[in-house]
N, C-alpha and C positions, 0 to 999 in steps of 0.2 A: 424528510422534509421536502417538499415541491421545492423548485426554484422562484416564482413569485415570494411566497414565506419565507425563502432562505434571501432573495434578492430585500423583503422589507426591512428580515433583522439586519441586514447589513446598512442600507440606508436610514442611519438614525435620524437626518434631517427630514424626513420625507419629503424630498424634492424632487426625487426620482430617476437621479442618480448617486452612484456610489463612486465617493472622492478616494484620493489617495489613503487618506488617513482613516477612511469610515472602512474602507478596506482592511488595513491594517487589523486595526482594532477586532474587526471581525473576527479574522481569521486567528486572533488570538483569541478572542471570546467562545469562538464557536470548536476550533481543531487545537489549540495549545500552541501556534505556529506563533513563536516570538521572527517576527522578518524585518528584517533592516528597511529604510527607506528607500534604501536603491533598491531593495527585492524589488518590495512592492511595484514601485514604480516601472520598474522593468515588466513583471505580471500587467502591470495597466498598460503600460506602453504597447504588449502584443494582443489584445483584444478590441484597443480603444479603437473600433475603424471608423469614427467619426472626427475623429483626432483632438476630439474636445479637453482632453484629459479627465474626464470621468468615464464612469459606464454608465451605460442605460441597460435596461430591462434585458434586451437581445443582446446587448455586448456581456453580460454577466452570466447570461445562461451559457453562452459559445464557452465561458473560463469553465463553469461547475461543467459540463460537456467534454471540455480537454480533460478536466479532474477525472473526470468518468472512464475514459479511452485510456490515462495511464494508469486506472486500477484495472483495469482489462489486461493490459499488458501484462504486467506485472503478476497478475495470475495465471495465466497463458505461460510465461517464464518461471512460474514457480511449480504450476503443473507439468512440464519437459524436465524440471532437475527432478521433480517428484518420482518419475515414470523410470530416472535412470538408478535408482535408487530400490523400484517394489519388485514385488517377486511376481509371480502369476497370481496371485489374489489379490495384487493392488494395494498391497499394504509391503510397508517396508520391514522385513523381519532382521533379526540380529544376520541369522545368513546373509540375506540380500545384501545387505548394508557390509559386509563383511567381503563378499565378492565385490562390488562397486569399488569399495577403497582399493583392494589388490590391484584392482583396472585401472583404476586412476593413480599406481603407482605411491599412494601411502605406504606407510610401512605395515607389515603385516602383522593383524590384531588377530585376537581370538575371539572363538564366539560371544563366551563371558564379558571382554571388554568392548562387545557392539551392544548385546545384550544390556549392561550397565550406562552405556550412550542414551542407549532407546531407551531406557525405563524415567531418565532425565524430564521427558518431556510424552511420556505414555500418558495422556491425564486421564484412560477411565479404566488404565492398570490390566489393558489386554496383553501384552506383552511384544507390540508392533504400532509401526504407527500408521496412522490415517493420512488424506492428506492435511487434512485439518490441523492436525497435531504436527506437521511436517510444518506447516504452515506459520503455526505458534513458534518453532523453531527458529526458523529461519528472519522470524520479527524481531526475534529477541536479542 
């Protein structure tokens, strides 16, 4: 969804700006986020640079824009744990996964019980995971 369209469903007044509460509601409507009113208001408080206490149009894209830069992150961070994890194919096999723990000082498992790990969350039953599947993982 553009930000315009994502900025209208959230101002349900069409006024043209998006209040504390038109917020709120959104981001329950829209993402499942149940957020207190101090969230909120704290999320408004660091985009409002007009200090109006709403948002306009450019102050709303600047939040969905941050939203944007920490799902960047956050994959960026989730592809370095990925990477310490595969083996030379880029995939994490029960070995890799099985070397990694020894390193990082877990106790030491056998192939079977990296093997039995990985099959957890293999969703197309290759017997390694992706990072896709590394991904699902680590959401869960």
């Amino acid at each position: 969804m553009e930000a315009p369209t994502v900025f209208a469903a959230f101002d349900k007044d069409g006024d043209g700006k998006v209040s504390a509460s038109e917020l709120r509601c959104g981001l329950w409507s829209t993402l499942g986020e149940d957020m207190s009113e101090e969230d909120v208001a704290a999320i408004l408080a660091a985009v409002d640079a007009d200090g109006d206490g709403l948002l306009n149009q450019e102050e709303f894209s600047s939040l969905a824009a941050g939203a944007q830069e920490n799902d960047d992150v956050k994959r960026r961070c989730l592809m370095e744990a990925f990477g310490m994890y595969t083996s030379s194919s880029m995939m994490i096999t029960p070995a890799s996964l099985r070397r990694t723990l020894s390193r990082l000082g877990s106790h030491e498992l056998g192939v079977e019980e990296c093997r039995a790990m990985i099959c957890r969350f293999d969703l197309d039953g290759d017997g390694v995971l992706s990072f896709d599947e590394f991904r699902v993982m680590m959401m869960a």
